[in-house]
C-alpha positions as a Markdown table, in Angstrom:
| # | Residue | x | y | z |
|---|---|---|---|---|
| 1 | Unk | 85.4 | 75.3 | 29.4 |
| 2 | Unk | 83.7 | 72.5 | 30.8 |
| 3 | Unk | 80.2 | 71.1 | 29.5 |
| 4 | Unk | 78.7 | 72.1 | 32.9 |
| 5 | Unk | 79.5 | 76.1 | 31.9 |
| 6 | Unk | 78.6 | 75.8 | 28.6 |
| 7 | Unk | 76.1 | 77.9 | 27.0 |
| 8 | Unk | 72.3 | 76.4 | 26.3 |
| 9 | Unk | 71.1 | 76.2 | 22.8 |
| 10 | Unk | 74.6 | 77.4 | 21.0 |
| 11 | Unk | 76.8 | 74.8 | 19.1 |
| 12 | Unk | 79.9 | 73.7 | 21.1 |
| 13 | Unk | 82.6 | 71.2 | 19.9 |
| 14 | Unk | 83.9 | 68.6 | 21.9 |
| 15 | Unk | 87.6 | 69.0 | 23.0 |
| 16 | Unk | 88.9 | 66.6 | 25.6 |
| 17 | Unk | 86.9 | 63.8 | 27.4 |
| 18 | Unk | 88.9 | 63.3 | 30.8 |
| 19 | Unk | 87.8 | 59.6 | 31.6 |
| 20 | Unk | 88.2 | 57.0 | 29.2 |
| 21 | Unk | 85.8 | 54.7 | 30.0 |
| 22 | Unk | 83.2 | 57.8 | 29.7 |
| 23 | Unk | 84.7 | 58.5 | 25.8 |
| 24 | Unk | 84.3 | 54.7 | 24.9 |
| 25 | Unk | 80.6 | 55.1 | 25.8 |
| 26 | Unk | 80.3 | 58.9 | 24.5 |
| 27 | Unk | 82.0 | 57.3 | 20.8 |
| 28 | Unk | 79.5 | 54.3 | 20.9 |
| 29 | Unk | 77.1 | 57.0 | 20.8 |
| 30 | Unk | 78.2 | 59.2 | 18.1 |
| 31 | Unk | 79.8 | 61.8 | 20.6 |
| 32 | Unk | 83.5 | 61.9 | 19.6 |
| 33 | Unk | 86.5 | 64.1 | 20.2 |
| 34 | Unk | 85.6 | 67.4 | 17.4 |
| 35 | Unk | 82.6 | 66.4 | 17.5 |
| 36 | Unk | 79.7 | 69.0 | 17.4 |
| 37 | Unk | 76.7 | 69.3 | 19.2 |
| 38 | Unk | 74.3 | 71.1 | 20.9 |
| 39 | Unk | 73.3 | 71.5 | 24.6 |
| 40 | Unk | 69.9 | 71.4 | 25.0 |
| 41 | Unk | 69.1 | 71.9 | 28.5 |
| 42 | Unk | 69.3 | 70.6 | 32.5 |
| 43 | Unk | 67.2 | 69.2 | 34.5 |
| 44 | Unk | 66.5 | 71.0 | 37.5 |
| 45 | Unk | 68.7 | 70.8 | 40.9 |
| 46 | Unk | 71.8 | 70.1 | 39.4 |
| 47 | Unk | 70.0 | 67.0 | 37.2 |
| 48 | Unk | 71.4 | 65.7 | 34.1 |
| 49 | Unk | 72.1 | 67.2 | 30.9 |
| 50 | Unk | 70.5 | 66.5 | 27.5 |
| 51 | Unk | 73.0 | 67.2 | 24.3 |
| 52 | Unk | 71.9 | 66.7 | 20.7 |
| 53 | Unk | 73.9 | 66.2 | 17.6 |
| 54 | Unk | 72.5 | 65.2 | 14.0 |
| 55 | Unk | 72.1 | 61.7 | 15.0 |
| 56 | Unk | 70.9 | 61.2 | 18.5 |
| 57 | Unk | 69.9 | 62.9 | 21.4 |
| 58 | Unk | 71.5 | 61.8 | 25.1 |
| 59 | Unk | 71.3 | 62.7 | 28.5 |
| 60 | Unk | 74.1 | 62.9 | 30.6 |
| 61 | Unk | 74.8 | 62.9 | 34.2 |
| 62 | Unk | 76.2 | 66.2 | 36.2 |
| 63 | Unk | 79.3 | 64.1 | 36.9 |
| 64 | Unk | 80.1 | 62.8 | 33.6 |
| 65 | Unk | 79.3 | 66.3 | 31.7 |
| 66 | Unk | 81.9 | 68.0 | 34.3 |
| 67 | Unk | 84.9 | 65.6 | 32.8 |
| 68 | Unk | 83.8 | 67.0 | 29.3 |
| 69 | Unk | 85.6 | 70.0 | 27.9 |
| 70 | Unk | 84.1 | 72.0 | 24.9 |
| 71 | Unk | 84.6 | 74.9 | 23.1 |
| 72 | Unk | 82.5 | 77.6 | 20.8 |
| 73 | Unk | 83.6 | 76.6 | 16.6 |
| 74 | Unk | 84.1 | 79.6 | 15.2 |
| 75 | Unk | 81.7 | 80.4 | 12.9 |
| 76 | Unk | 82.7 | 80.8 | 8.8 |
């Protein structure tokens, strides 16, 4: 699913990141391909998004979270 349908407050797992310059950044930031995280929430009228993992919080534009695909990790 894309990051845009994702779930609020529920770890996801980076999958695919459609636009390479957008991964280069999204790596330089600690968000990688399998990389887990959690959406935090979205700012209102279609605003940006704010993701957390254990290192760093970011904020992301609408645009740039719709070329993110993620999943649910199945839980042990």
């Amino acid at each position: 699913m894309k990051l845009t349908q994702a779930p609020f407050n529920k770890p996801l797992l980076v999958i695919k990141i459609s636009d390479t310059a957008l991964e280069i950044k999204l790596l330089e930031l600690g968000f990688g391909v399998n990389t887990q995280f959690n959406l935090l929430r979205q700012a209102p009228f279609n605003g940006p998004y704010t993701l957390n993992n254990e290192k760093t919080q970011i904020i992301l534009r609408s645009e740039d979270a719709n070329r993110i695909e993620v999943s649910i990790p199945l839980s042990k």
